[in-house]
KOLSEDO-403076 format. One record per residue (C-alpha): residue number from 1; x, y negated, z. Coordinates in nm, 3 decimals, padded with zeros to 5 digits, always signed. Last residue first. Layout:
// residues N
> n:c1:c2:c3
> NUM:X:Y:Z
...
***
This chain:
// residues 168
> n:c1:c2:c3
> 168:+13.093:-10.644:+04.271
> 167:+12.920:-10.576:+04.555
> 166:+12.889:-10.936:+04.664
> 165:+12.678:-10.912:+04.942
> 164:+12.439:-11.201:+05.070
> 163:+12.235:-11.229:+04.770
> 162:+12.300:-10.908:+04.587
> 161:+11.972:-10.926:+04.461
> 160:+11.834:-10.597:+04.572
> 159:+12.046:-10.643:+04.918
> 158:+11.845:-10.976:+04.982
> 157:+11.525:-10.824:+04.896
> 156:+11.534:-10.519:+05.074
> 155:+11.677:-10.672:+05.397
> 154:+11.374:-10.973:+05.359
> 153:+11.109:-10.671:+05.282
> 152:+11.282:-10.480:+05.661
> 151:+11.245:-10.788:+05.814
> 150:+10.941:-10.863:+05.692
> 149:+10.781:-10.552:+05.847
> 148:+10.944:-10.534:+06.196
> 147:+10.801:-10.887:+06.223
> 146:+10.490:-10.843:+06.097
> 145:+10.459:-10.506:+06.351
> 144:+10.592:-10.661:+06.673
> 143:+10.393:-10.989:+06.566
> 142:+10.031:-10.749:+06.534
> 141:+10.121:-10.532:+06.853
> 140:+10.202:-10.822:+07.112
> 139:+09.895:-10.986:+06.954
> 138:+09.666:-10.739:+07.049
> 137:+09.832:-10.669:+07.426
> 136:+09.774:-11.024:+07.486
> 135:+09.391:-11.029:+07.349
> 134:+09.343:-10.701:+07.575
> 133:+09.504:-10.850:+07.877
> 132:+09.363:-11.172:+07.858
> 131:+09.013:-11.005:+07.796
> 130:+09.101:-10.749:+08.059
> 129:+09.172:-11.040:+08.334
> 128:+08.891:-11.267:+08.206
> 127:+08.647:-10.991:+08.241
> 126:+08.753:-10.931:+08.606
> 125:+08.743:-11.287:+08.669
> 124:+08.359:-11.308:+08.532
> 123:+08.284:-11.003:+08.820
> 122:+08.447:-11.185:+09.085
> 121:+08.214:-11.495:+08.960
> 120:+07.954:-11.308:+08.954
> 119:+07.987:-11.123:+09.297
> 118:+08.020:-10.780:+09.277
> 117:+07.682:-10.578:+09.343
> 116:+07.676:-10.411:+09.689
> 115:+07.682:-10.016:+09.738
> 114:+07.961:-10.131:+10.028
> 113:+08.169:-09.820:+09.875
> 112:+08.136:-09.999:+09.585
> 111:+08.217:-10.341:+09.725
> 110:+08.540:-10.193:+09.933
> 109:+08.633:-10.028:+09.555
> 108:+08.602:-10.351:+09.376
> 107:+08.790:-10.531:+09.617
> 106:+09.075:-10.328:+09.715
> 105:+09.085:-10.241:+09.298
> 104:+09.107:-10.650:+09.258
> 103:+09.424:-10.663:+09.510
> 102:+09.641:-10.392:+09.318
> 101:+09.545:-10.573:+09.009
> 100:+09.664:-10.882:+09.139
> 99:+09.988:-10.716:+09.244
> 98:+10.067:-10.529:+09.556
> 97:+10.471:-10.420:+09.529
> 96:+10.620:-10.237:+09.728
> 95:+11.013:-10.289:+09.859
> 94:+11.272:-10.041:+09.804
> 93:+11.526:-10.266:+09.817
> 92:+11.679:-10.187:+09.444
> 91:+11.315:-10.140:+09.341
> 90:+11.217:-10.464:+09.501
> 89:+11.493:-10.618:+09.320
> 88:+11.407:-10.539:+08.946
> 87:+11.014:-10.596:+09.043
> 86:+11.126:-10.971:+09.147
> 85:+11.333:-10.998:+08.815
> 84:+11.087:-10.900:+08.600
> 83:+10.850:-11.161:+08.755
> 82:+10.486:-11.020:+08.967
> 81:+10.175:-11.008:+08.917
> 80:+09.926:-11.295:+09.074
> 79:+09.647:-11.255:+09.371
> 78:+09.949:-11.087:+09.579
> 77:+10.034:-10.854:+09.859
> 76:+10.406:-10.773:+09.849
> 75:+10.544:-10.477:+10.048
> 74:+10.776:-10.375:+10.332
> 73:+10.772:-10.023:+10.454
> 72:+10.865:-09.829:+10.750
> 71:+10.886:-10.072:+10.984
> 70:+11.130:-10.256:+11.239
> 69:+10.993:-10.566:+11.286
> 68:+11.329:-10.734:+11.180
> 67:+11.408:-10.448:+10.896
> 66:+11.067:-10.504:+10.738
> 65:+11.096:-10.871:+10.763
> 64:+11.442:-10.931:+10.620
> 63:+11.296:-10.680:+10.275
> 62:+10.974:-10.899:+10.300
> 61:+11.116:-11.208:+10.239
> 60:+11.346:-11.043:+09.991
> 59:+11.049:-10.942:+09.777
> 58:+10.859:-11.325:+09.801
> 57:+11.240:-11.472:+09.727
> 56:+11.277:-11.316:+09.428
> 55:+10.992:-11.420:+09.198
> 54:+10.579:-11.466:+09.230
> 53:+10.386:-11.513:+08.891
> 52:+10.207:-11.861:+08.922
> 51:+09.901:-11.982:+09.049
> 50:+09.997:-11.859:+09.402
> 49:+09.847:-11.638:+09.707
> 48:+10.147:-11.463:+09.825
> 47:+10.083:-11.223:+10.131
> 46:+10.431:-11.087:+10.256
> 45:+10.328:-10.739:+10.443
> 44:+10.528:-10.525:+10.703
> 43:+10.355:-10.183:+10.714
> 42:+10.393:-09.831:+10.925
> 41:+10.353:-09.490:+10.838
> 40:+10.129:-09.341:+11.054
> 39:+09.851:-09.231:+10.820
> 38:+09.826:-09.638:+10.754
> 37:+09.967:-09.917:+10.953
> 36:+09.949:-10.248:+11.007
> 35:+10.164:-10.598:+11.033
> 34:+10.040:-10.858:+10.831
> 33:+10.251:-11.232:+10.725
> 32:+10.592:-11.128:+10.720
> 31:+10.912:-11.356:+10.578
> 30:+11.045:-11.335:+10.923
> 29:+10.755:-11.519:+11.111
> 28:+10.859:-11.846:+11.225
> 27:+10.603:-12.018:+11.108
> 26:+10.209:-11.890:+11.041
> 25:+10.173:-11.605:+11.364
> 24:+10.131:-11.262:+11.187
> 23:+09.793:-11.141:+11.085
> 22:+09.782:-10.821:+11.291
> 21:+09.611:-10.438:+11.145
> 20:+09.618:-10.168:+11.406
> 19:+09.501:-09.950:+11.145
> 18:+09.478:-09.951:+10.761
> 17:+09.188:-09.772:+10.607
> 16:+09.067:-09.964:+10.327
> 15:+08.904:-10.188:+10.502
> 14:+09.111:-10.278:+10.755
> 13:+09.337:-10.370:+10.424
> 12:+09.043:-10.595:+10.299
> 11:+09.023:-10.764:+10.642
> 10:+09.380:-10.847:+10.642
> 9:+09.364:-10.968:+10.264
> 8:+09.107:-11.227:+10.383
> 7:+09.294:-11.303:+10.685
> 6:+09.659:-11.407:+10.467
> 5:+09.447:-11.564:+10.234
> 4:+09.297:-11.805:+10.467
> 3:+09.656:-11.842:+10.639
> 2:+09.768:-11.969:+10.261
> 1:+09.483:-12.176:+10.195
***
């Protein structure tokens, strides 16, 4: 599946423009699975298709592989997002990063300019993505707020009633 991935995102970065676009050979290839280029900067892309948000070792994959095919830029492709550690270090080695919303945008936008309808289930993942989102970003709000607010009743309580202080 990996390979697979590695050609599909290939194709979708011919699309959008890259030239001189190479799916690397599977072992043995430096931590780089596409080699392209784009307004003559040049690329060395890590493809990561996982169920799981990709860490470390994807962004220094791509940091060796940048510096041993010599290019300009090294950068993540991914169908996931990415760990806070992984987007710590890929700012420290300058390294892009090509999350799953990065990846969806290629799609959308080569199917738009395509004039085709998205597929349905392409389409029903894009829902699920801002519905997660949405829901996540809902709840984030709602236990930030609860929290902050009993807190500050429980500090008012407990310093009303001299609970925890002895003032006197």
């Amino acid at each position: 599946e990996g390979h697979e991935f590695e050609h599909y995102c290939a194709g979708l970065l011919q699309k959008k423009g890259f030239i001189e676009v190479e799916v690397t050979k599977g072992s043995g290839d430096y931590g780089v699975d596409i080699l392209a280029e784009k307004d003559g900067v040049t690329y060395a892309i890590q493809c990561k298709c996982y169920t799981a948000p990709i860490g470390v070792k994807a962004i220094q994959e791509a940091y060796a592989g940048r510096d041993y095919y010599d290019r300009m830029v090294g950068a993540v492709l991914t169908n996931q997002y990415f760990t806070t550690p992984a987007v710590e270090v890929a700012k420290k080695l300058k390294i892009m990063l090509w999350d799953r919303g990065y990846l969806e945008e290629m799609i959308v936008s080569h199917a738009k300019k395509q004039g085709a309808e998205l597929p349905k289930d392409v389409k029903r993942s894009l829902i699920f993505i801002l519905l997660s989102v949405s829901l996540w970003f809902i709840s984030y709000n709602a236990v930030s707020f609860y929290s902050a607010f009993y807190s500050g009743t429980f500090i008012k309580f407990t310093l009303s009633k001299s609970v925890f202080f002895n003032l006197g």
